[in-house]
C-alpha positions in Angstrom: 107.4 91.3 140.4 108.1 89.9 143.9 111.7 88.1 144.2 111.7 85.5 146.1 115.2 83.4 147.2 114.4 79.8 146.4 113.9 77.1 149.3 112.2 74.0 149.2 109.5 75.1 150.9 109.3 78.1 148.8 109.4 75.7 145.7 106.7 73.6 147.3 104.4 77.0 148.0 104.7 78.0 144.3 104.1 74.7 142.2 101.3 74.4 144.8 99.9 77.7 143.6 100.4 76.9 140.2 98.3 73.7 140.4 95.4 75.5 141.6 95.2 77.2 138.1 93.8 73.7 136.4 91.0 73.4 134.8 90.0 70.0 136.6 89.5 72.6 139.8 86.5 73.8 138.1 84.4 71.0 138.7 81.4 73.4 139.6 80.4 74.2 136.3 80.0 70.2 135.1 76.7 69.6 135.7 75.6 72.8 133.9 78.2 71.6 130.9 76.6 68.4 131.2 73.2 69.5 130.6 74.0 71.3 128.1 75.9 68.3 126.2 73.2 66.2 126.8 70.2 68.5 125.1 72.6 69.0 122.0 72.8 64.9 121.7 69.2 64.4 121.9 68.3 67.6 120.1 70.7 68.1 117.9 70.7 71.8 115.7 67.8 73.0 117.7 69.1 72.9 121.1 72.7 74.1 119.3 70.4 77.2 117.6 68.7 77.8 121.2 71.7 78.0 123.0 73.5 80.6 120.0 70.7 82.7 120.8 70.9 82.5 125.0 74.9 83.2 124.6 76.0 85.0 121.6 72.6 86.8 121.0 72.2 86.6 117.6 70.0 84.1 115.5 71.6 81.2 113.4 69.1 79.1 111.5 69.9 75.9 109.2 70.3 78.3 106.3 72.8 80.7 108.1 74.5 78.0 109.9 77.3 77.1 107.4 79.9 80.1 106.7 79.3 80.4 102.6 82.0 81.2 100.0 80.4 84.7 100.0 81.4 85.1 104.0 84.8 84.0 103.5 85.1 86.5 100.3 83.6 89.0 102.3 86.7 88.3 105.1 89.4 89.0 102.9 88.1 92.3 101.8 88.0 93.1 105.1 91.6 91.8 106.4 94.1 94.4 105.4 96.0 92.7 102.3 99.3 92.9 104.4 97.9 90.6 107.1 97.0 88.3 104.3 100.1 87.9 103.3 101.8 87.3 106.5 99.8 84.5 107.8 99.9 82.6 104.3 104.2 82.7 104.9 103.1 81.2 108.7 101.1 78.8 107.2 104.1 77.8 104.9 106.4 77.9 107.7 104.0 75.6 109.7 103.4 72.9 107.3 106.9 72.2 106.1 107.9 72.2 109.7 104.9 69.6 110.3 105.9 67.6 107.2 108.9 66.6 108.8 106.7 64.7 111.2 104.6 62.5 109.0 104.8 59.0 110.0 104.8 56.3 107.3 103.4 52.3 107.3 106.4 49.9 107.7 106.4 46.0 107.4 109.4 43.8 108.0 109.6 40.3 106.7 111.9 37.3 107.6 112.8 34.2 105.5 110.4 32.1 108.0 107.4 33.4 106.5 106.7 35.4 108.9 106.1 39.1 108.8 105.1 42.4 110.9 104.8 45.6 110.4 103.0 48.9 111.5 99.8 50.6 109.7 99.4 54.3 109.5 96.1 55.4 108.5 94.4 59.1 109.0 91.4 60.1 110.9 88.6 60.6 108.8 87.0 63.4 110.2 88.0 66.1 112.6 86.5 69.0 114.6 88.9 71.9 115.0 87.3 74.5 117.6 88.0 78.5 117.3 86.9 80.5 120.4 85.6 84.1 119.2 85.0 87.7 119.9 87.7 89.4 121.9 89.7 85.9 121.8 89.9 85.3 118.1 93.7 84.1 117.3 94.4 83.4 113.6 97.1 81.6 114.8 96.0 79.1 116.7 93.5 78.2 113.4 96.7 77.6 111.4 98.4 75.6 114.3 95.5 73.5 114.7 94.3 73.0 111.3 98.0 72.6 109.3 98.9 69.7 110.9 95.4 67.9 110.2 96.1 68.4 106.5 99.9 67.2 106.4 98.3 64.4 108.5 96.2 63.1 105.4 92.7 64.0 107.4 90.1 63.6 104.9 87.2 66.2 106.0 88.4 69.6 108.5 85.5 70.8 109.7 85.5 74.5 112.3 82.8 75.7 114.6 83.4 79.2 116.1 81.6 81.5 117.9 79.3 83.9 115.6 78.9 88.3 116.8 75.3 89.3 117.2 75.3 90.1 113.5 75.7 86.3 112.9 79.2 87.2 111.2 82.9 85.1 112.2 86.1 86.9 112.8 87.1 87.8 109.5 90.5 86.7 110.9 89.3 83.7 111.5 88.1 82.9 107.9 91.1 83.9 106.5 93.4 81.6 108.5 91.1 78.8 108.0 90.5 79.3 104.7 94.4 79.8 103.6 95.3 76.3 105.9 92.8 74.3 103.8 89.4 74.1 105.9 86.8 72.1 104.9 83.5 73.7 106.5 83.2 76.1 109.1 80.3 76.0 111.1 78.6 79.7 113.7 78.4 77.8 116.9 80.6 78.1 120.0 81.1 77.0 123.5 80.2 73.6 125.2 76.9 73.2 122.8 79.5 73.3 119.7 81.7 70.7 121.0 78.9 68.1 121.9 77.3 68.7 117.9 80.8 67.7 116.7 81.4 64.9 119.2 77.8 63.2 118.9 76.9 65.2 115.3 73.6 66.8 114.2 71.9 67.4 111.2 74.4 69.7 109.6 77.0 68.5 111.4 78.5 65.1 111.0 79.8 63.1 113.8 83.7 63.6 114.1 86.6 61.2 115.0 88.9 63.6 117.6 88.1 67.6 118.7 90.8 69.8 119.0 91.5 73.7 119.9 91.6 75.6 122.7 88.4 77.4 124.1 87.0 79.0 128.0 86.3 76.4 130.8 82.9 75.6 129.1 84.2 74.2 126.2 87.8 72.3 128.1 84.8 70.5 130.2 82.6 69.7 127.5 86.0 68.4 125.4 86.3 66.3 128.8 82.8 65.0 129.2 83.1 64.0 125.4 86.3 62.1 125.5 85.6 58.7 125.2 83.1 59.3 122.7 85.3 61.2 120.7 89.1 61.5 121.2 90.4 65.3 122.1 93.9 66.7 122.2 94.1 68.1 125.8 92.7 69.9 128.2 94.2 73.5 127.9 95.0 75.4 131.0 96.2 79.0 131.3 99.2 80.1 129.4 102.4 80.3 130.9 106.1 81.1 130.5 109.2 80.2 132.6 113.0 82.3 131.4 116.0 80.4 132.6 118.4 83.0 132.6 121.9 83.2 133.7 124.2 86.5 134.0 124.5 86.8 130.3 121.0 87.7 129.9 119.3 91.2 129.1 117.1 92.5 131.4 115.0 94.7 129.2 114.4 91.5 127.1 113.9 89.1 129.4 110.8 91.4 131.1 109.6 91.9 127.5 109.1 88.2 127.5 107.3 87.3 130.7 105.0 89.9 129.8 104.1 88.3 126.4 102.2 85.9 128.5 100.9 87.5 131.4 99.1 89.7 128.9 96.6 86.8 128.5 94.6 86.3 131.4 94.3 87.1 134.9 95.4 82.9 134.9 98.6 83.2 133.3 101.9 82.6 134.8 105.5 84.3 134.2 107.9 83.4 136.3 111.9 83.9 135.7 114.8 81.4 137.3 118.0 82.8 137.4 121.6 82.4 139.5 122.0 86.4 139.2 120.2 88.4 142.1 121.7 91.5 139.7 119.5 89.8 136.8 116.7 89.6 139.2 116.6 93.1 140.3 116.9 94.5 136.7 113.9 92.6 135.6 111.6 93.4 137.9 112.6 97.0 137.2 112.4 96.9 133.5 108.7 94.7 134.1 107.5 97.8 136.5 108.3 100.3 133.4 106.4 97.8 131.0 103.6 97.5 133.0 102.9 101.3 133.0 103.1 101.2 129.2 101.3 98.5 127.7 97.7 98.9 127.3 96.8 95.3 129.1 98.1 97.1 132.2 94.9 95.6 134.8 95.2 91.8 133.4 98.9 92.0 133.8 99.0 93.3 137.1 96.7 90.7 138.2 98.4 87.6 136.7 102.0 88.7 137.7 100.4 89.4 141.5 98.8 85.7 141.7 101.4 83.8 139.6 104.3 85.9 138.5 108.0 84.8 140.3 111.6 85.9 140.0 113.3 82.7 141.9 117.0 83.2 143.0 119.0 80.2 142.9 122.3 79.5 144.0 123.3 77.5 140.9 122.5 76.2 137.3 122.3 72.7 138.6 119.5 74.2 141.1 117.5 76.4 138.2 117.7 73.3 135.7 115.6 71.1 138.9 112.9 73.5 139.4 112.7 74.5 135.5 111.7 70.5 135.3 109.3 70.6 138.4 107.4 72.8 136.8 107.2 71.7 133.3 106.3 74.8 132.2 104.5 75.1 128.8 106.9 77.8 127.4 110.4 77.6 128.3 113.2 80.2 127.1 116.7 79.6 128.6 118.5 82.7 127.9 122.8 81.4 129.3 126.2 81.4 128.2 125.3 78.0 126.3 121.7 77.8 125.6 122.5 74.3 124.2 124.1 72.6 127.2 121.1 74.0 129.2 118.6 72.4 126.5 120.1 69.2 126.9 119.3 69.0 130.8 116.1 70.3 130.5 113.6 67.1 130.5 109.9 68.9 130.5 109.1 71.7 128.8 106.2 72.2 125.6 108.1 74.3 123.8 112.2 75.3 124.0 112.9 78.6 122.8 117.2 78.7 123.0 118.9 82.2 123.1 118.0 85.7 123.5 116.5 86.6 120.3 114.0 83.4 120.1 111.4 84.8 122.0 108.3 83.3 123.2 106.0 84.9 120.0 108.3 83.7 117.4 107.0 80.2 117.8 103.3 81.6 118.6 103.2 83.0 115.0 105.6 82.3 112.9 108.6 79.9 113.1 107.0 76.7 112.3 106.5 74.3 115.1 103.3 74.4 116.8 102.4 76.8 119.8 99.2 74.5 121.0 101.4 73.3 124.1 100.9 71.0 127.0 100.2 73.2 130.4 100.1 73.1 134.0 102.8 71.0 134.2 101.4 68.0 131.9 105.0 68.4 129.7 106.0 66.4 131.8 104.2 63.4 129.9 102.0 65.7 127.2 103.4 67.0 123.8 102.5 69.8 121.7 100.1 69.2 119.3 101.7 67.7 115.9 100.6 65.6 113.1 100.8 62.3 115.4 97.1 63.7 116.7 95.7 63.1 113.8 96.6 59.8 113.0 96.4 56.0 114.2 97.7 53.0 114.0 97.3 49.3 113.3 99.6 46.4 114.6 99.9 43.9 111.4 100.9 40.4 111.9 101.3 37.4 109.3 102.8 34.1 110.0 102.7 31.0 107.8 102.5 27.7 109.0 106.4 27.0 109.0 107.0 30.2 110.6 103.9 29.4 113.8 104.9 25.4 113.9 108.6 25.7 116.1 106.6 28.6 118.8 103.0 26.7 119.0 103.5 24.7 121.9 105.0 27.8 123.8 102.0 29.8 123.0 99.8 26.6 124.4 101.9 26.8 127.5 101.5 30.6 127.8 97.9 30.9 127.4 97.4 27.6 129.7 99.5 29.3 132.8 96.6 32.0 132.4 93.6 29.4 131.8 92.8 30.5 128.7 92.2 27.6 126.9 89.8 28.6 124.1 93.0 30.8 123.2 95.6 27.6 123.3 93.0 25.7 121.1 93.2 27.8 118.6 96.6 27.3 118.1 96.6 23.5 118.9 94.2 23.0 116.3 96.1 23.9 113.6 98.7 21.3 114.6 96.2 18.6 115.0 97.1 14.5 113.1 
């Protein structure tokens, strides 16, 4: 990994560089997402059937379209028991994490007769998409379906990606399956998200879309918004270790790796104050390199977007840790804590040494679909707040609106609105 002594200018080269790694700079696929959105809304299951066949190769008729009971039996024979096991104690570890989010209705009344409150009500239906093949993560259906169900949704449904055989991940099932899915659904890419967002006639129309998927399916998620609400739209993954002289090397190269393992996209970058630190790391990431089997795609994403910065200070690493806003953020110092409390942007916090980076991807609880490319800085991860809305509530009785009437008159007058101060001044009329 190159080492580079941080500068403004350097600083200004590298978020830059980063930037260039968003998915609103792939503009030149649209019209050919757009075209396909558009056949799916006027031709609903056919044109979603035509396009299964042109991308995944394999046939999916009305009959073969929804994943049976038989399918999803069929997965967990084929899922060794083990695995099973370990992603229903995730899923445990996910909801009660996510139940500690749930938001409740709240009214508050005063003697006046007046009274306001706050309605919480769950979306009705929503569309959770699972990319396939080669990308099939488990994990990410449990992050993205859990907090749906602690959320009160009342109908989960999945599309994913079907092989040529017309079968899903058996992985896939599983997870969705143990978090509590409601349907699943052998379609993929941008043709999948327009069925949920403008339905068909298997699939009913849903509320919001969420899950991660290629470019194809973050444009179609963007050319639906407005029809449909979506979470985000995901860019590549990316990790940023603050790290002070306390840190271990060996560890801390372990952990930029775990990111720049997923795509040629993906960006691991490591701030410290120690040029010792520096030099150790992009030792220890050389010998990695050489033995993990993802050799090519990490050797590509560490050349385009892999950094050791040098700073002179923890003031200095704490700045540039917020300019970025990375989605993954370990701070590995003598007090973790103290650091955490400076930090402002970040998705997720991981505080110590030995809370890396894939504890929160699998296991610990709180959920690993993060805001990227810098959005932390006014995104969230995905929690059960995405799967609910709410309604402003207002009651006043007469005795409560008579002493404010004529300052609401005056009010809506100064903006000639007078339809609006008539219909308060007609409730005070002799």
């Amino acid at each position: 990994m190159r080492i580079i002594k941080l500068t403004e200018e350097s600083k200004k080269n590298i978020l830059n560089d980063l930037l260039k790694r968003s998915p609103n700079n792939y503009d030149s696929y649209a019209d050919v997402v757009a075209n396909i959105v558009n056949d799916v809304r006027a031709r609903g299951d056919e044109a979603v059937f035509e396009y299964t066949s042109k991308f995944d190769g394999t046939i999916i008729t009305s009959d073969s379209f929804l994943v049976t009971k038989e399918e999803i039996d069929e997965a967990y024979s084929l899922v060794e028991p083990e695995l099973v096991e370990i992603i229903k104690k995730a899923a445990l570890n996910i909801r009660e994490y996510h139940e500690k989010q749930r938001q409740y209705s709240w009214f508050d009344s005063k003697p006046d007769g007046s009274l306001l409150g706050q309605k919480v009500t769950a979306l009705s239906r929503v569309g959770i998409y699972v990319p396939g093949g080669k990308a099939a993560y488990p994990s990410s259906v449990l992050m993205n379906i859990i907090p749906a169900k602690v959320a009160g949704v009342e109908e989960l449904i999945m599309t994913t990606p079907p092989s040529k055989e017309g079968k899903v991940n058996p992985g896939t099932l599983v997870a969705a399956h143990i978090a509590g899915i409601d349907k699943i659904y052998k379609a993929g890419g941008a043709q999948a998200v327009a069925a949920m967002a403008f339905g068909t006639d298997s699939i009913e129309k849903v509320d919001k879309i969420v899950g991660p998927g290629n470019i194809f399916v973050a444009l179609a998620k963007k050319q639906v918004f407005g029809f449909v609400s979506i979470d985000s739209i995901a860019g590549p993954s990316e990790i940023l270790v603050l790290a002070d002289e306390t840190a271990t090397p060996r560890f801390i190269a372990a952990d930029l790796l775990s990111q720049a393992e997923h795509d040629e996209l993906a960006s691991a970058i490591l701030v410290t104050t120690s040029e010792q630190l520096a030099k150790e790391v992009a030792t220890e990431v050389d010998k990695f390199v050489n033995e993990l089997p993802r050799r090519a795609i990490m050797e590509k994403s560490l050349e385009n977007y892999g950094y050791i910065l040098v700073v002179d200070s923890m003031d200095e690493a704490i700045d540039v840790a917020n300019d970025i806003a990375s989605e993954h953020l370990e701070i590995v110092t003598k007090n973790p804590f103290d650091t955490m409390t400076r930090i402002k942007n970040a998705g997720a916090i991981f505080l110590g040494e030995y809370s890396s980076e894939p504890l929160g991807d699998y296991f610990a609880g709180p959920n690993h679909v993060l805001p990227t490319n810098g959005t932390a800085k006014f995104f969230s991860p995905l929690s059960v707040d995405d799967f609910i809305k709410k309604s402003s509530i207002i009651s006043y009785s007469r005795e409560a609106l008579e002493p404010i009437h004529k300052e609401i008159i005056k009010f809506s007058e100064s903006e000639q609105l007078t339809a609006h101060a008539n219909s308060i001044k007609v409730r005070f009329e002799k």
